[in-house]
N, C-alpha and C positions, 0 to 999 in steps of 0.2 A: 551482551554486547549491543551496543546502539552504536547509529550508526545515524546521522542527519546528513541531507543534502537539498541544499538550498536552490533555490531559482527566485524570478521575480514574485510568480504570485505563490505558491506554495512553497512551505518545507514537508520533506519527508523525512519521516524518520522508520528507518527500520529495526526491528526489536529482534532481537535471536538470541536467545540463552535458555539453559537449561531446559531443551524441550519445547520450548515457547518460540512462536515466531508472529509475524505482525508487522505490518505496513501502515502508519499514520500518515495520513495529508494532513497539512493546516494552512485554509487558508487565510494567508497574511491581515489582509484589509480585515476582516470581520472576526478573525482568532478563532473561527467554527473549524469543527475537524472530525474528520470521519476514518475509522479502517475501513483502508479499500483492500486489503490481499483478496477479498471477498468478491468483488466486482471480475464480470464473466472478463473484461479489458485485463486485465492483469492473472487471471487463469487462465487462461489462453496461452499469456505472455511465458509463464511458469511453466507451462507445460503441463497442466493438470484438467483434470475431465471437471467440467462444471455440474456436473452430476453426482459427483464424489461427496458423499454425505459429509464424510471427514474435514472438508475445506469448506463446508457453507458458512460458519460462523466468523465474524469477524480477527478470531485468535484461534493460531492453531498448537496443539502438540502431539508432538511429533518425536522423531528418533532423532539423536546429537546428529546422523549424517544426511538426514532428509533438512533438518534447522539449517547447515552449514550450504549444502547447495543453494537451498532457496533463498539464503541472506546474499550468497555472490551473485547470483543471476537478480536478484532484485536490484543490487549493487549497481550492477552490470547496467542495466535496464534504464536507470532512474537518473546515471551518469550520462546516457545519450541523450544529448538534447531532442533530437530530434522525438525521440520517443516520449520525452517530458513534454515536451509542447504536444503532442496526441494526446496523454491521458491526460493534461491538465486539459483541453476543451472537454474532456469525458466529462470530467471530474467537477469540471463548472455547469455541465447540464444535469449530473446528480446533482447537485448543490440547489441548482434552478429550481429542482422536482421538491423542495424541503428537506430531503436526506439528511440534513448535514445541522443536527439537532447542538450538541456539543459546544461549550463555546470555553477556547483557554485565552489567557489574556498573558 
């Protein structure tokens, strides 16, 4: 299941199937895109220890019921504005630092 949601400067899309979970930014202007599930902003947000060897990588898997909560809470999450407009300055200072190698058009 994917799952996009749009705002002005970024899309995200969230990835959950089979085990597989995954948070993509893109942002719009430059088509550069990074997984952030990764970034300590949105483990935090998830509820997970940023220590956790299991969630350092930008894709994770996981069990069908660990995939499904974190696809609704990320849902959840990325639907509040207000919380979009937080991680997207995040998101624009990892971008700033070169992070954000990726380019889709």
């Amino acid at each position: 299941m994917k799952k996009i949601i749009k705002s002005k400067i970024y899309n995200f899309e969230i990835i959950a199937k089979n085990g597989y979970f995954a948070v993509k930014a893109k942002h719009k202007p430059t088509g550069r895109f990074s997984y952030i599930n990764n970034l300590n902003t949105i483990l935090a947000e998830l509820g997970i220890n940023i220590t956790d060897n299991k969630h350092q990588d930008s894709s994770w898997f996981l069990s069908k019921k660990e995939v499904r909560k974190l696809r609704e809470l990320s849902e959840e999450l990325l639907s509040d504005k207000s919380f979009r407009n937080y991680i997207e300055q995040k998101l624009d200072e990892d971008r700033k630092y070169g992070e954000w190698e990726n380019i889709e058009k």
